[in-house]
N, C-alpha and C positions, 0 to 999 in steps of 0.2 A: 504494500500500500504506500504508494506516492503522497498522499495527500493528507496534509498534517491532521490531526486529532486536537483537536482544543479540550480544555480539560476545566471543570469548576472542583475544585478539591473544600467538600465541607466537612467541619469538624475536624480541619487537619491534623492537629496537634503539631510534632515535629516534622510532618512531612513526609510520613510512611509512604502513603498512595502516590506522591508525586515521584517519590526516591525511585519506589518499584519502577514506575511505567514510562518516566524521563530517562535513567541511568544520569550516572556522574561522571563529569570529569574534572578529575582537579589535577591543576601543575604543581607539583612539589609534590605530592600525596598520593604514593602508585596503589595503596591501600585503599583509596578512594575513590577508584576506576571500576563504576559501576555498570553494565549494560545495561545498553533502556532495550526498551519491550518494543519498541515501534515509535511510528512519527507523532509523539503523545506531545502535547504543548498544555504546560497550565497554566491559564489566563486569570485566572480568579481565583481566591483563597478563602475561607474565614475558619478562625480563631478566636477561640472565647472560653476563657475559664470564669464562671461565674465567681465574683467576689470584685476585690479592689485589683488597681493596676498592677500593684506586688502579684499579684495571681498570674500573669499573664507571661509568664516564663516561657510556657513550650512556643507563644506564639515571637516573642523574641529569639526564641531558635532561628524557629523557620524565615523568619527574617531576614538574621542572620546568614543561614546560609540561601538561602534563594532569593534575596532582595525583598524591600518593600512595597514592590510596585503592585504585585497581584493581592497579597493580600489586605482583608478585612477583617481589625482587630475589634469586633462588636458583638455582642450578643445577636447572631442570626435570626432569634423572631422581632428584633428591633429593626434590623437590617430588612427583612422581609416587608414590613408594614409600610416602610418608606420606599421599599420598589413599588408596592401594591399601590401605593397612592402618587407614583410617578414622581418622586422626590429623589428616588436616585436611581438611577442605569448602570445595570450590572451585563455585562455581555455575554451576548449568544455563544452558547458552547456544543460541542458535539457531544460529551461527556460528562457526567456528574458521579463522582464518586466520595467517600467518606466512610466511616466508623461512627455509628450512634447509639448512644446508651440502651439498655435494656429495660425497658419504663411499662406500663401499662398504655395498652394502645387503644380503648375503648375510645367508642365512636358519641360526640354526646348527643351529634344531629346530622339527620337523613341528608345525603347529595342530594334528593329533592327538594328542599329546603330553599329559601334564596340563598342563606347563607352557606351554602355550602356546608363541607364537613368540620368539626371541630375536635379534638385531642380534648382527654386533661387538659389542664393550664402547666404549661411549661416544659410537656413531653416532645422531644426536638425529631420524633419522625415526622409530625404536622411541620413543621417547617420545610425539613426535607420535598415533602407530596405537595407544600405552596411551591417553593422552587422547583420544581419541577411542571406544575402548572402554569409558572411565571414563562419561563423557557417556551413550553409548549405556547404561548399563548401570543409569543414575541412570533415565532415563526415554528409552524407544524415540521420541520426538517431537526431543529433544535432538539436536544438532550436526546438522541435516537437510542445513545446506552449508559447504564448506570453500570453500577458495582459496588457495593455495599456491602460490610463487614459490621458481625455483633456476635457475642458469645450465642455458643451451640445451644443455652438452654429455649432459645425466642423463639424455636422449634416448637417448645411442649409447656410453653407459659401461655395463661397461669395457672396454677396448681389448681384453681376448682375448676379449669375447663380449660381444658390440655389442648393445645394447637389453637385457639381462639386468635392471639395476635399476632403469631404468624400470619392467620385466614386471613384478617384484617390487612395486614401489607398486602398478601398476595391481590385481595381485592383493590384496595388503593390502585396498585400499579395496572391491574387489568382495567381498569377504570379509564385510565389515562391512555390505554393502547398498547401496554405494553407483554410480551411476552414474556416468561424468567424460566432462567433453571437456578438451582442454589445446589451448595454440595460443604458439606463440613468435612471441614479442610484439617486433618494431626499434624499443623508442621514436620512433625519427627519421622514418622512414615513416608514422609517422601525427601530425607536427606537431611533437615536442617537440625541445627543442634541443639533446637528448644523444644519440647511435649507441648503444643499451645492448639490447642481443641477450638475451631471457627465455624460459624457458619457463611459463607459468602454468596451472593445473591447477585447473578449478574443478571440484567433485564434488556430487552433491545424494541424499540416500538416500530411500530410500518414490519410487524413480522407472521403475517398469516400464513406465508407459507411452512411453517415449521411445520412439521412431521414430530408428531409428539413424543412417539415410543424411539423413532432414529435419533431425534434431538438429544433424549436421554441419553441413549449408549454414542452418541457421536456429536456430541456440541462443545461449546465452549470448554464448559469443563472437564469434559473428557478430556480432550485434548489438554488441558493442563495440567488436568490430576487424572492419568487413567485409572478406573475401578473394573473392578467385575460385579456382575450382578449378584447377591447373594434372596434367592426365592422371585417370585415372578413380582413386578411394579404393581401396585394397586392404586387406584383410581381416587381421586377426591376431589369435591363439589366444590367451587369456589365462593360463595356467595356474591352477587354481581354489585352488592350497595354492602360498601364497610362497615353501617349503619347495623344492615342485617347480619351481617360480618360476629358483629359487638353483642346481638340480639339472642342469635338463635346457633350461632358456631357449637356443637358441642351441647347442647344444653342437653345431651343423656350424661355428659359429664363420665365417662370413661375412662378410667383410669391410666390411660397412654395415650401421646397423639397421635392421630392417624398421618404427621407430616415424620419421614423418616431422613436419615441423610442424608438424600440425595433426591434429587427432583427435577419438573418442568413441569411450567402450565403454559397453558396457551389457552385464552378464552376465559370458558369457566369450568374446566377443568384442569386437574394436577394428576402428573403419576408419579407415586415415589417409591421408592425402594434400600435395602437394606443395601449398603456399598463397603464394597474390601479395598483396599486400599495396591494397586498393582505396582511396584516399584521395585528395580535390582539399582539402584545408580549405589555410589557413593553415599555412605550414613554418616552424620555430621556426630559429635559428643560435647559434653560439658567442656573434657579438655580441649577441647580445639581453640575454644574463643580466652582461654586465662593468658591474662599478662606477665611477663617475666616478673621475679617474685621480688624483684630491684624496684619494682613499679608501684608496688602494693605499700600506702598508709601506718605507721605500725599502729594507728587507731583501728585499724581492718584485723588486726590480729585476735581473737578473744582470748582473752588471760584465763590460764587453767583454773582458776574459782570458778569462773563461769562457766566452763565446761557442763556438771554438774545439771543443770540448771537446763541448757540447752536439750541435754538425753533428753530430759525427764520430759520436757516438750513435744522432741519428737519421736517419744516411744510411744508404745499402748499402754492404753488406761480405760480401767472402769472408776467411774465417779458420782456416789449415791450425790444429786443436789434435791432442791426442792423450788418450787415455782413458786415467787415471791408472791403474785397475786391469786392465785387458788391453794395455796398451797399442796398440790400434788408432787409426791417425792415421786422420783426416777433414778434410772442407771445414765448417766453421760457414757458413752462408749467413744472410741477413733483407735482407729488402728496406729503402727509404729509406720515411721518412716524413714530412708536411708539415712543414716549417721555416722560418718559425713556424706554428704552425693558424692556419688559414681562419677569419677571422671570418663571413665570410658562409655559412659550414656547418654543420650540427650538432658540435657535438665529438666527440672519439672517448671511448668508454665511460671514466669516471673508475676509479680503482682507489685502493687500501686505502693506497697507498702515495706517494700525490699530494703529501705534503707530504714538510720538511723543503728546502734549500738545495741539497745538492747533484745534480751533472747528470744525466740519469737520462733513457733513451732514452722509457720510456712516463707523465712528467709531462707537462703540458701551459705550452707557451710561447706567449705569444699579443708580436704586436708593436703598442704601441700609440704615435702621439706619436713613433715614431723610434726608442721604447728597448723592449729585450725586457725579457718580466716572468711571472713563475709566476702561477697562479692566485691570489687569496684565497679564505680558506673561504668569506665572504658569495657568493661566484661559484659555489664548491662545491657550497651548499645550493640555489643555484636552480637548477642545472644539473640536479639530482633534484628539482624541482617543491617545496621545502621553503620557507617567504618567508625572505627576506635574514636573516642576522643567529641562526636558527633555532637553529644547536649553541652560539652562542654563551652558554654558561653557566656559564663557568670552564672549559671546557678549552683544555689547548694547542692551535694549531694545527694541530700533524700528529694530534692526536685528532681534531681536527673534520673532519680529510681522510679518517681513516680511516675513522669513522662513514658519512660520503659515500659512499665506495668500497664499503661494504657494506649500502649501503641502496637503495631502489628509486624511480624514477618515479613520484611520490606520483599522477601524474594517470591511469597505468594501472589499479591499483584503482578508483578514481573511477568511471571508463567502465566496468571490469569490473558494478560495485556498481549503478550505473543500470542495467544491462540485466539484473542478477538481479532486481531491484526490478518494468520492466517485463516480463520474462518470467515472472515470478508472477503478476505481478496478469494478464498473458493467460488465465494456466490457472484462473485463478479464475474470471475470467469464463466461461472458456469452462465450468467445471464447472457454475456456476449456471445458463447458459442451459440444458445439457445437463437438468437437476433442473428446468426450470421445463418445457422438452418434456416431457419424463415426465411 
């Protein structure tokens, strides 16, 4: 594909989605010589960590390294209301992609309605489906593909009616015209050095001609992540108003969702199915991403009193408590976990809360040289596919753990972004040959 890809990156944080699908080149930094995915261009940005300006770290990253020109450091439903009201022009892009929290998605009013659909107050998929209605609405060619990333659970949330908000996006996007398949992506099963369990959700509109059942075993993400099929796809209803999405999704309330790993609707229907994971390449580990031990803090060291302290966290334990407002006693149970991590394994998913000194059952201990020791953030940022050193822009280090903990496997885009790239240009071709038979 010759012809560049404009890109709107929401919710960037440090610049995951842009890193994947641009690639990097930096002079002086052969560590920093990343491959893009195809002709991806991002022309618009935003960033917003709700609080005071001090809050606004990860978007001074991105800044940082990719300029200030594209990005928008605003709360996006503030940003929204002033496109909606023509106060400000945000430009047409071919692409919209982002990471958005795990919220409730209920619908609180019918798209018959005049006012359209509305969210909770404050839940940022409604923002997402106005931007994207915003785009649509400038020119019907605009935002033709998304790409969107959220933890694996928004499959079978929420617990009294399993697969509801999911149904709810699905419907949004079929709303708008668009087609999807999604597929929950294990970092680690296909190479990389971190266990980081996703669900990613790529959508494409003006796409009737998909082939439902071939879409599944031959689309986007096949070709990025090949699976094999594990039991035959089954079928699911889409509701065509997110409204009724919100209403009636579920309501036998079943104790599993019927949306499984892997997927594609088209219309109003979805088929999904159980997915294996097919990969021989190269398997990434904990050790690959550690800094030489000349690099490491001796505040990163934990001193043998605390040792102690650390086990006891992440071993097994039964624990009688009692429920402060009913008082019903119980057993607290959780299993043990590696002590110290395995360097020779991928590590376990990083979280928001990696940093900081003290003990804490899901930081990460690695033992090197004899002596136990926490991660550093340069560990941090490669463990998410980011080069060494990446958050490093004046924030503290439990910012840069945190920014980590809530960022993504820059190399998943990547591979998503190449196979949008080649499964375009397939249907190009194949439209042209099709125009030259004729």
């Amino acid at each position: 594909m010759d012809k560049r890809i404009t890109v709107a990156e929401l919710f960037a944080g440090v610049g995951g989605f842009r890193l994947g699908l641009e690639g990097l080149r930096a002079e002086g930094h052969p560590s920093w010589n990343l491959p893009s995915a195809g002709p991806f261009e991002t022309i618009w940005a935003n960033q917003w960590e709700p609080g005071s300006d001090a809050r606004q770290f990860a978007a001074r990253c991105y800044a940082r390294r990719f300029g200030t020109g594209e990005l928008v450091n605003r709360d996006i439903h503030l940003v929204m209301n002033e496109a909606e009201a023509g106060a400000l022009d945000i430009p047409a892009v071919d692409m919209v992609v982002g990471g958005f929290p795990c919220q409730d998605y209920s619908v609180a009013r019918s798209l018959s309605q005049a006012g359209g659909i509305e969210g909770k107050k404050g839940v940022l998929w409604w923002d997402i489906f106005r931007f994207l209605k915003y785009q649509i609405a400038l020119d019907t060619a605009n935002a033709r593909w998304c790409l969107f990333e959220n933890v694996d659970r928004l499959l079978k949330s929420p617990a009294s009616r399993r697969g509801r908000d999911f149904a709810i996006i699905l419907s949004c996007l079929a709303s708008l015209g668009y087609a999807v398949e999604w597929r929950v992506v294990n970092s680690a099963a296909y190479g990389f050095s971190q266990r980081r369990k996703r669900v990613y959700i790529f959508a494409e509109r003006a796409a009737p001609s998909w082939d439902i059942d071939a879409r599944l075993r031959d689309g986007v993400m096949q070709g990025a992540f090949p699976m094999s099929i594990d039991g035959g796809p089954r079928p699911v209803t889409i509701p065509p108003d997110p409204f009724e999405a919100t209403r009636h999704f579920n309501e036998a309330r079943t104790p599993s969702s019927p949306f499984l790993e892997a997927g594609v609707m088209v219309g109003d229907t979805a088929l999904t199915c159980h997915a294996r994971e097919s990969y021989d390449g190269v398997r990434g580990s904990l050790g690959d991403v550690l800094v030489p031990e000349t690099e490491v803090p001796a505040s990163y060291v934990i001193p043998s009193e605390q040792l102690p302290r650390w086990e006891y966290l992440k071993g097994a334990k039964r624990v009688p408590r009692k429920n402060k407002l009913t008082g019903h006693e119980y057993v607290y149970s959780e299993g043990a976990m590696a002590f110290p991590d395995l360097l020779e394994n991928p590590s376990r998913t990083i979280l928001t809360g990696e940093g900081g000194t003290s003990p804490s059952r899901f930081k990460h201990v690695v033992k090197v040289n004899g002596r136990y020791r926490r991660l550093v953030p340069d560990e941090l940022d490669r463990l998410q596919g980011f080069p060494k050193g990446w958050t490093a822009t004046g924030m503290t280090d439990g910012q840069r753990a945190f920014c980590m903990g809530n960022a993504l496997v820059v190399g998943i885009p990547n591979r998503i972004g190449k196979a949008i790239v080649d499964v375009a240009d397939e249907g190009r071709r194949a439209h042209e040959a099709g125009r030259e038979d004729a």
